[in-house]
C-alpha positions, -999 to 999 in steps of 0.1 A, spaced: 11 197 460 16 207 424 -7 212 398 14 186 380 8 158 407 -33 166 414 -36 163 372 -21 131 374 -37 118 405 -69 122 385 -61 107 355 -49 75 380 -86 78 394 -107 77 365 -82 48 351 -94 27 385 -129 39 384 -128 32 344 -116 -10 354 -139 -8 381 -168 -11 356 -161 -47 347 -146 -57 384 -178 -49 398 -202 -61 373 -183 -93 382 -192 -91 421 -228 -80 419 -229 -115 401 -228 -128 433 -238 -103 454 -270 -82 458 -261 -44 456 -264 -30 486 -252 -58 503 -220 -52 481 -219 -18 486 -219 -16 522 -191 -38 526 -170 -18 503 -177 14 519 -174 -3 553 -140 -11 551 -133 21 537 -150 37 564 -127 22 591 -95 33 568 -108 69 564 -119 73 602 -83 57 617 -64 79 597 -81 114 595 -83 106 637 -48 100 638 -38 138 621 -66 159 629 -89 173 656 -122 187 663 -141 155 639 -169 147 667 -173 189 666 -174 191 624 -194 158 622 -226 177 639 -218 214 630 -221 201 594 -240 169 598 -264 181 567 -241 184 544 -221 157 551 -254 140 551 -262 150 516 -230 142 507 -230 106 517 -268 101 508 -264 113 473 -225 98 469 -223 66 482 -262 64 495 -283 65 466 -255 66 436 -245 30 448 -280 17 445 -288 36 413 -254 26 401 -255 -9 411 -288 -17 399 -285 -2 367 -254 -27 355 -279 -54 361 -310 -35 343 -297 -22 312 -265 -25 289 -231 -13 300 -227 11 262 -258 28 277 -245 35 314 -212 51 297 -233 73 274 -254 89 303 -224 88 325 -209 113 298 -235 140 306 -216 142 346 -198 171 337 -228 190 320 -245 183 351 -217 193 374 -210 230 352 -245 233 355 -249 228 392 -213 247 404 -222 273 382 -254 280 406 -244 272 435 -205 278 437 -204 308 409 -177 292 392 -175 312 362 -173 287 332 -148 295 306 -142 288 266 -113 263 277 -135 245 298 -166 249 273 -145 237 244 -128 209 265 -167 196 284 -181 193 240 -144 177 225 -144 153 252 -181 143 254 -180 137 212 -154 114 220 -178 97 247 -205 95 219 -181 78 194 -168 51 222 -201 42 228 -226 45 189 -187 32 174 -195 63 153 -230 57 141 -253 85 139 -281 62 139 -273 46 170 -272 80 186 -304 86 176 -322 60 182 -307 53 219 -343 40 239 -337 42 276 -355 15 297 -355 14 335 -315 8 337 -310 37 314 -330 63 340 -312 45 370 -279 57 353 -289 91 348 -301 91 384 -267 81 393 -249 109 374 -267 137 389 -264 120 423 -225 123 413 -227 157 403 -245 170 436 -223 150 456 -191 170 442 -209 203 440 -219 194 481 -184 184 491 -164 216 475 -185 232 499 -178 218 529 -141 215 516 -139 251 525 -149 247 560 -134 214 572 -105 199 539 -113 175 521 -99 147 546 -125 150 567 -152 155 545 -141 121 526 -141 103 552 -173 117 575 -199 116 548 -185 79 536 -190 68 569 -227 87 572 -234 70 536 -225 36 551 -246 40 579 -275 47 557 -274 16 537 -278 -4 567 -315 -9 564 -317 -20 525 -292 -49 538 -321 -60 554 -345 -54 528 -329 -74 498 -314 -103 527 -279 -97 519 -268 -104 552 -280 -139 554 -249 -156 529 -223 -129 536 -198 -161 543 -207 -180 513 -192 -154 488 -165 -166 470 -132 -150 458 -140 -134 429 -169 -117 448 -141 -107 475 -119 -97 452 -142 -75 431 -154 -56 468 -118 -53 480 -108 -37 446 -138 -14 450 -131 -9 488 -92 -1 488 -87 13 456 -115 28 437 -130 45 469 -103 43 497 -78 60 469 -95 72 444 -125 96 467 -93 111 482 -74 118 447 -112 134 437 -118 156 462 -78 168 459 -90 180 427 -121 195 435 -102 215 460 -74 224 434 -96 233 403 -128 236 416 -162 208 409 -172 218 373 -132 217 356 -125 185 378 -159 172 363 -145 167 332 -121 137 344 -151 117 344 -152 114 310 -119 93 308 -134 66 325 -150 55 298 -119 51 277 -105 30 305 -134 15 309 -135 2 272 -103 -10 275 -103 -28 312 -133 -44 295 -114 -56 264 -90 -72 288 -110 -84 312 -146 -95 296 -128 -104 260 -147 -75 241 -132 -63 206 -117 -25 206 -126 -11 170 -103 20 157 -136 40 158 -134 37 198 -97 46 198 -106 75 181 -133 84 207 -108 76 234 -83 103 218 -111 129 213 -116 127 252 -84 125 264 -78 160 239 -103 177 255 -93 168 289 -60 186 280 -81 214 266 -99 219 296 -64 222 313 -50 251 292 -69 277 318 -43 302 329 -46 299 363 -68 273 385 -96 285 406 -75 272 436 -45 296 428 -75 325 421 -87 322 455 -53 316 475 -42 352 457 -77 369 471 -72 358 502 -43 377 503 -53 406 493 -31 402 461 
């Protein structure tokens, strides 16, 4: 796969994640969090599991020779980012989320950097602070006072949970990328992670009125299911393997410009030309972040070789 064809594939993935903002704001409407999240990661589940069984072997063997890490990596990915996630779009306002949300790739440099080595360079450094003033302007609308004066409350610290929960989970899964692709770590840790929200169904009594949903509820889950994890996880973790956690990190700072915009369309909000402007600074420093000479993937394919 070219470099040409992963770049794009993330773009696509932070445009679905970006519209699945408003989608599943609309579905939690109707249905409690975990509930909703468990039905989205079960169908996706079933999708991952018939088609990495289908094309490769040994997935019983990986699943308990790396059972704690693909344990951490559904815990913290689909685990414990849903319900931070989830719960946060009902606690606090959705300008606030996106704001936190931009400190991902900070989180992620941070994290790869210990963990994975990955050495971080001025591209990337120049591309993580372009991109991430462009995520400040989208969401203040380019007031310094708003900046600030930003107050979290309880929503606010959910989201922040959520983005390191992110971070680890990409930092976790490069790792076991290495050992078993990225298939199979996709798929095995969403299906640990949907295990794992079993009990909170429970807890919050999600299960009782699973029938009674209606369509837009379905709708909103079956975008989330097929497209924004089915899809999207897949296109991720091809980049993770291609450029490495901390430069694929900085995708997630596009989702906020599409977010902005699916929201426009979707929830009637206004787009000012302040928030265009944001939305250019980030897609600049996206392409910034891109001017590296080589990827990490190409770096590491050479050494193997001896080259």
């Amino acid at each position: 796969m070219s470099s040409t064809l992963v770049l794009f594939l993330l773009f696509l993935t932070t445009f679905v994640w970006g519209v699945g903002f408003p989608i599943s704001k609309i579905g939690i409407e109707y249905v409690p969090p975990f509930t909703y999240a468990f039905i989205r990661f079960f169908i996706t589940s079933v999708l991952f599991m018939i088609i990495v069984s289908r094309r490769q072997k040994h997935i019983m063997r990986n699943l308990k020779q790396h059972f704690i890490g693909l344990s951490v990596m559904g815990l913290s990915g689909i685990t414990a980012y849903n319900f931070f996630y989830l719960y946060s779009l009902k606690l606090t306002l959705a300008s606030n989320s996106v704001l936190i949300a931009a400190f991902n790739p900070i989180i992620t440099t941070i994290i790869a950097s210990i963990f994975l080595k990955e050495k971080i360079n001025v591209y990337m450094w120049t591309g993580i602070v372009v991109s991430f003033f462009g995520v400040l302007i989208i969401i203040s609308e380019g007031s310094l006072y708003a900046i600030l004066h930003l107050s979290f409350n309880t929503g606010d610290l959910f989201m922040l949970a959520a983005t390191i929960l992110w971070a680890i989970y990409s930092v976790a899964g490069k790792k076991l990328i290495n050992s078993i692709g990225h298939s199979q770590s996709v798929a095995l840790s969403t299906l640990l992670g949907t295990i794992y929200l079993i009990p909170f169904i429970f807890l919050e009594g999600g299960n009782k009125n699973i029938l009674s949903y209606p369509l837009a509820a379905w709708g909103s889950i079956l975008y989330m299911a097929f497209l924004a994890t089915f899809f999207a996880y897949s296109a991720w973790y091809k980049g993770v393997e291609y450029f490495g956690a901390s430069k694929t990190s900085i995708f997630v700072n596009l989702v906020p410009v599409f977010g902005v915009l699916a929201s426009s369309l979707i929830l009637k909000e206004k787009i000012s030309l302040i928030v265009i402007l944001g939305g250019v600074l980030v897609i600049a420093g996206v392409i910034i972040t891109n001017k590296t000479k080589e990827s990490l993937y190409s770096r590491h394919r050479r050494a193997a070789k001896g080259a």
